[in-house]
N, C-alpha and C positions, 0 to 999 in steps of 0.2 A: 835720486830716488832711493829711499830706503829700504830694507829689506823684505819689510809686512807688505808696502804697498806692490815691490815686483811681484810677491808671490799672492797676492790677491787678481793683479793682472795676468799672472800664469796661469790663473783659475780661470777665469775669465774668458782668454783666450781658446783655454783646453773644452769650454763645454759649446765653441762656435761650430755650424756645422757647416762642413765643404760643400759647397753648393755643387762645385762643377763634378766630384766627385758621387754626391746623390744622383744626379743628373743619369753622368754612364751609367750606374746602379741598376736604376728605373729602367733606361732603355736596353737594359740586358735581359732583363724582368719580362718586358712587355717582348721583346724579341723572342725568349724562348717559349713565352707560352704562344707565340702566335704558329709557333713550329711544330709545338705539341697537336693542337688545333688542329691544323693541316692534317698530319700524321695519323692523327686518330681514329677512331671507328667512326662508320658515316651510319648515316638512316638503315641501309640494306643490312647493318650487321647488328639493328635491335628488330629486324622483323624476321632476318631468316629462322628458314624453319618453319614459315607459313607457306600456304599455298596459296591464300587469298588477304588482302587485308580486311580487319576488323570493319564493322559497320560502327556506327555511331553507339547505336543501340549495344551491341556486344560490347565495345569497351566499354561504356557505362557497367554493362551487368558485370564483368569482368572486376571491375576497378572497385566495382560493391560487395563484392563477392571476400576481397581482398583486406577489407577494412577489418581491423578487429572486432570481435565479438559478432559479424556479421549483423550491421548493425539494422539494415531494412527491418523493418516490420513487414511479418507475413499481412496478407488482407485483412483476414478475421478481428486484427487487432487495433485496426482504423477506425478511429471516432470524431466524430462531429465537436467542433470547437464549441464548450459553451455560453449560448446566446438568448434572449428574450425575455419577457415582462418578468416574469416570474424571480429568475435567474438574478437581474438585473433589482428587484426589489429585495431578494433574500440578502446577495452582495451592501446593500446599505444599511438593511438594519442590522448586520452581524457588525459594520463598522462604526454605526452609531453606539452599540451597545460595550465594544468593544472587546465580541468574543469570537472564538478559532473555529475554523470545521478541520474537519480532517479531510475530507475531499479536496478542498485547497492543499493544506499542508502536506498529505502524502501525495498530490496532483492523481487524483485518483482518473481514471478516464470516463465512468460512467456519469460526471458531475453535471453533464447538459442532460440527462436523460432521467437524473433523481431530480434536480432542480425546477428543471422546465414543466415537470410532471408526467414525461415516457406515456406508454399508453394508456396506462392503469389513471391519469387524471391529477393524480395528488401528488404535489411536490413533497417531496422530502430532504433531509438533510443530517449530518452526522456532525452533531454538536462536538467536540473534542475542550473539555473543562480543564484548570489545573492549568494554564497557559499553553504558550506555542513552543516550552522549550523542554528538552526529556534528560533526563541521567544517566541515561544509557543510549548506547550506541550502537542500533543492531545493524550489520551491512546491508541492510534491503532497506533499509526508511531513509525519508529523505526530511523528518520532522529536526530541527536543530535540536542540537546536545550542548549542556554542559554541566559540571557538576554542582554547579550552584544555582537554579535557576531564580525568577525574579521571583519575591513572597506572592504567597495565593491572594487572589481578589474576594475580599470578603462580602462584594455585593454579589459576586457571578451566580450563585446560586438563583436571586431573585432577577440577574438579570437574564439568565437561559431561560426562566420561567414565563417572564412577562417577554420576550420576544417567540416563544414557541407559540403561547396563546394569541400573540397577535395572526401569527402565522398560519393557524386552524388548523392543521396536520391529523393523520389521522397515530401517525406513528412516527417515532421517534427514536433514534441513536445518538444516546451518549458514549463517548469516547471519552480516553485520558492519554497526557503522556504520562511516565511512570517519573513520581517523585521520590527517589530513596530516599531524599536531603528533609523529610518531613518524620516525625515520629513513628506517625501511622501509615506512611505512606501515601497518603492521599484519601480514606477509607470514611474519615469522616464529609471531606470535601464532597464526592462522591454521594454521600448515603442522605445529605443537606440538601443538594439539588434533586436527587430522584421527589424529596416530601416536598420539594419549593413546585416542582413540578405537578404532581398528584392534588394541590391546593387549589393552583391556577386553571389546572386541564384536565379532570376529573377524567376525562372519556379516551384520554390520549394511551395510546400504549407504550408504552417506556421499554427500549433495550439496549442496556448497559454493556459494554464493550471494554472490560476493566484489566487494570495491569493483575502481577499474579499475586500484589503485597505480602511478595516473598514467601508464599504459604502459609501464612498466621491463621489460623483457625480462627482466632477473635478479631481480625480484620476483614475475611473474607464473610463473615457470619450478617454485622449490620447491612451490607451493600446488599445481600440477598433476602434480604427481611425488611428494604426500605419501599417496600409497593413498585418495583417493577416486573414487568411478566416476563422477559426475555432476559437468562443470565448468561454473556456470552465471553468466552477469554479463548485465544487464539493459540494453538501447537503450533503453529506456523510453517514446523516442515517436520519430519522424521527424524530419528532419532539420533543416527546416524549423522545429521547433517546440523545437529542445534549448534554446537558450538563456533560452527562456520559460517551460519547464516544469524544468531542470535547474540545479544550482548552475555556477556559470561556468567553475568547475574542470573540469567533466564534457564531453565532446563525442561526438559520434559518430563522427569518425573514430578517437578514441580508440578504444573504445567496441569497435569492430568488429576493430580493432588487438587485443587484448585476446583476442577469441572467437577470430581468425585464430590468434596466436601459440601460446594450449591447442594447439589441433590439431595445427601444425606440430611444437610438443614431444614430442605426445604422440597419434597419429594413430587408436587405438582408445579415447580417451576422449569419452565423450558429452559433449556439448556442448549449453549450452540457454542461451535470451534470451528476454524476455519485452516485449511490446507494451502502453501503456495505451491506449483507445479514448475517443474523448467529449472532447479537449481544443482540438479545433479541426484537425483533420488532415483531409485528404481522402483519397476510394479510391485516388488515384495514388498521393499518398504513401505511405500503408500496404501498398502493393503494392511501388513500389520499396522500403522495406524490409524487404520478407518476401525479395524477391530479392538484395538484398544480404546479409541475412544466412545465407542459401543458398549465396553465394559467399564467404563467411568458413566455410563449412563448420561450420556449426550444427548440429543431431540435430533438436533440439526447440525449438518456440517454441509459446508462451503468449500469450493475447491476453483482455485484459481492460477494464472499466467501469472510467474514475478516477473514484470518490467521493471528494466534498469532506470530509475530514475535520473540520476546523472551520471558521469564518466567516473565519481569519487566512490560508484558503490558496485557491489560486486557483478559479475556480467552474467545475463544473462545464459544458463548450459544449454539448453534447451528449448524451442516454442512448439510447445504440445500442439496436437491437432485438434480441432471439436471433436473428428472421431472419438478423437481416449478422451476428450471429456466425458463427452456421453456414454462410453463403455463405465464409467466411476461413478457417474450419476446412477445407473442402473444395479453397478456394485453396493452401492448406499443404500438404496432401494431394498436390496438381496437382505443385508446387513440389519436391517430394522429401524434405520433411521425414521424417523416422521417424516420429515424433509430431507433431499440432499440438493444441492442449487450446482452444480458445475458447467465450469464454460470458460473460456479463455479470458473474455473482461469479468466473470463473474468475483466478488470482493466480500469481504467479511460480514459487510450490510451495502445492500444495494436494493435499488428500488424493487424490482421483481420478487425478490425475497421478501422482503420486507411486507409487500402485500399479500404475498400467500401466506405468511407468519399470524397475520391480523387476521386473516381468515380463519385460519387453525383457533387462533384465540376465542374469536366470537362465538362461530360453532360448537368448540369444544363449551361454551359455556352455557349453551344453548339446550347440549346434550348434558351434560351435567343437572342442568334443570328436570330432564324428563328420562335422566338415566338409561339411556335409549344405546348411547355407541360411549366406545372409548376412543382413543387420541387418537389411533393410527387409521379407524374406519372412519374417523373425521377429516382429517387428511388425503386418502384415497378419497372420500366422496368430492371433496375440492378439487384434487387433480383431476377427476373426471370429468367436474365441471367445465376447467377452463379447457381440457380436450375440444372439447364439442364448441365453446363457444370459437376456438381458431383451426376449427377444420374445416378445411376447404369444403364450400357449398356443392351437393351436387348439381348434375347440368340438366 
């Protein structure tokens, strides 16, 4: 044998492995851990220190208690999955047409109760235009991000239009994701659909839901001047807290630049912004921004529960009680808002709102005609209404 071949069989031989050798290995392996075993702490020495063992119950509450971000939902924040005709027919033609809501896309929780039609009778729905993907990244949404999104659909305009009119509504939310990747940001797409809409559904009330297109004076100007009654753009938390909970793009003195300049354009148009509660704010804070958005000349704010969509976004600080909802509602009240809506599933546009908004509209137009009330004794005369209509009958 020659020399390559010995040292190719050295190799050979060098990478066999000793069986009988693995063998002892193994059972020196399994021997000491079965000693360890033995040796170790038993049951009594993970319970001492109790007096009783745990019930069923208790370790359950224990074991949830322990999870991060505590994750149970309190009661109040339990909803109905949604189901029925209604629901069920809006779900098709949004797929035939091949357009987004935002109730989907942010999984909003109120969607069986605007959809199905809640008590008020009328389904509604939050058109969200501009596709289902955004440019920005804010840690509470749960809409997809990226910085390219797909090009805009240049029929969408007439197809929101002709599936809103199929739909009879009496009011209506459009929504956007924010396109920075567009010149105008989406201003003209936006200001396209509000007149596709006004064509088709003469009677419908339009309220727009719009990004902050970066504060451009000449972008925000058309969206307020294309015939809708409700202009609404979202602070989404205090001020203190934008950079934590918002994309970096986004700010609040934007923000309130934005609700200020609607007004100045357009000084009989409502005006709304919406608050999220639970991400670490304090009373002061949420106070000075109920007053500053007061002084941007708001109509309407909204004040809501941020649920954690999934595990990928930030948790949960807090879940307010209704109490302090309702003490914020009454703060608004204070404040001079026309409306305030707060409540733990209460959302940016949500049914409820939505039809005391339409109310406020009609009346006020009503009153306008016979110059009788201004905006806020129109308002209080509606809240009074529906007082009476859900107070308990006496006996």
């Amino acid at each position: 044998m020659n020399s390559a071949a010995t040292a190719i069989s050295r190799r050979s031989l060098a990478t066999e492995i000793d069986k009988n050798a693995a063998s002892k290995h193994s059972g020196r392996v399994r021997k000491g851990f079965a000693e360890k075993l033995k040796n170790g702490p038993g049951f009594g020495d993970f319970v001492s220190g109790m007096n009783e063992p745990l019930t069923p119950a208790q370790a359950m509450e224990k074991a949830v208690q322990s999870l991060p971000g505590n994750s149970r939902l309190p009661r109040w924040l339990k909803t109905d999955i949604p189901t029925g005709t209604n629901v069920s027919r809006i779900r098709k033609t949004l797929r035939e047409l091949k357009l987004h809501t935002v109730c989907e896309e942010a999984r909003c929780p109120n969607m069986g109760e605007c959809w199905g039609g809640g008590k008020h009778g009328t389904a509604t729905a939050t058109i969200m235009i501009m596709g289902d993907t955004c440019t920005r990244g804010c840690r509470f949404c749960s809409v997809k991000t990226s910085k390219a999104p797909a090009a805009l659909d240049a029929n969408e305009p007439q197809n929101v239009a002709r599936a809103l009119a199929a739909w009879g509504l009496d009011y209506i939310v459009l929504t956007s994701v924010d396109r920075d990747d567009l010149p105008d940001f989406g201003s003209g797409h936006f200001t396209e659909t509000v007149k596709s809409i006004r064509e088709k559904a003469p009677q419908m009330m339009i309220e727009c839901l719009t990004p902050d297109f970066q504060g451009r004076p000449e972008l925000i100007e058309p969206v307020a001047l294309s015939g809708l009654d409700v202009y609404a753009h979202n602070i989404e938390t205090v001020e203190a807290l934008q950079r934590m909970v918002r994309d970096y793009r986004a700010n609040y003195k934007q923000s309130m630049f934005v609700l200020e300049h609607v007004k100045k354009t357009k000084p009989t148009l409502l005006t709304k912004s919406s608050i999220m509660l639970g991400v670490g704010e304090t009373d002061e804070e949420v106070m000075q921004t109920m007053r500053d958005l007061r002084t941007a000349g708001v109509d309407i704010v909204t004040l809501g529960q941020y649920m954690r969509p999934t595990k990928r976004h930030m948790k949960v600080h807090e879940y307010v009680t209704p109490e302090k909802f309702k003490h914020w509602e009454q703060v608004g009240n204070e404040l001079g808002f026309v409306y305030t809506a707060s409540g733990p599933l209460v959302r940016s546009s949500y049914k409820a709102g939505e039809f005391f908004i339409s109310e406020i509209l009609r009346k006020r137009a009503a009153a306008s005609a016979n110059k009788e009330k201004n905006l806020r004794d129109v308002a209080a005369s509606i809240a009074s209404e529906e007082q009476k209509k859900h107070a308990p009958s006496a006996l």
